[in-house]
C-alpha positions as CSV (number, residue, x, y, z in Angstrom):
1,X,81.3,106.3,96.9
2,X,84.0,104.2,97.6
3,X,86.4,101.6,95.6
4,X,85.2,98.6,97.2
5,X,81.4,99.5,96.0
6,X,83.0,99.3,92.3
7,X,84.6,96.1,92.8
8,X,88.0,97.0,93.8
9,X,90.1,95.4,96.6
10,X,90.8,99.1,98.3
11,X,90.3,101.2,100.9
12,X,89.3,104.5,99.2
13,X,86.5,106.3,100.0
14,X,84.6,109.9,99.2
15,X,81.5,111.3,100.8
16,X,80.3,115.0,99.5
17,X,76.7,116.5,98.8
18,X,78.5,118.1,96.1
19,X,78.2,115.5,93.1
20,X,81.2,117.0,91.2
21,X,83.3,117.4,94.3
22,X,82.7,113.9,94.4
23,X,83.5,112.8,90.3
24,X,86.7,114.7,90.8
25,X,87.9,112.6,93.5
26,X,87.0,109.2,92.0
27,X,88.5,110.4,89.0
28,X,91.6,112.0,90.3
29,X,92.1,108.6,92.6
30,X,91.1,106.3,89.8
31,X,93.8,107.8,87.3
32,X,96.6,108.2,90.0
33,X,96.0,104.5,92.1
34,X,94.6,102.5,89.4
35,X,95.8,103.7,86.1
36,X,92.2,104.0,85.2
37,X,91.0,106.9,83.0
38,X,86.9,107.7,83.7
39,X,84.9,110.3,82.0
40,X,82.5,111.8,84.3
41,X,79.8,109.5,82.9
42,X,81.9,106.6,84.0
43,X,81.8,107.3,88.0
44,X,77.8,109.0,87.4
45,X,77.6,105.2,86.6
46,X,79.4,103.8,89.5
47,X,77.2,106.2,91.5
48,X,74.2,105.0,90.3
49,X,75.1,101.6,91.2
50,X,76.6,102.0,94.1
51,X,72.8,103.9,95.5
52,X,71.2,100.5,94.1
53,X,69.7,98.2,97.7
54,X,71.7,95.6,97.7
């Protein structure tokens, strides 16, 4: 999962097998680089997108 998959013109990234390790991060690093508040649905979302083929 990373920033750039949702759109965003940064660098972050997060790889885990553990998908709440992973909805933590996004969330913690959306909130505290972006300003952005994201319910857990909200990354699940970007998650699901972001494992779409391109």
């Amino acid at each position: 999962m990373s920033c750039q998959e949702a759109g965003m013109d940064c660098e972050f990234s997060v790889q885990s097998n553990d998908e709440q390790e992973i909805i933590d991060m996004v969330r913690k690093h959306a909130k505290g680089k972006h300003h952005m508040d994201m319910s857990a649905k909200d990354v699940r979302g970007l998650m699901k997108d972001a494992a779409k083929p391109a």
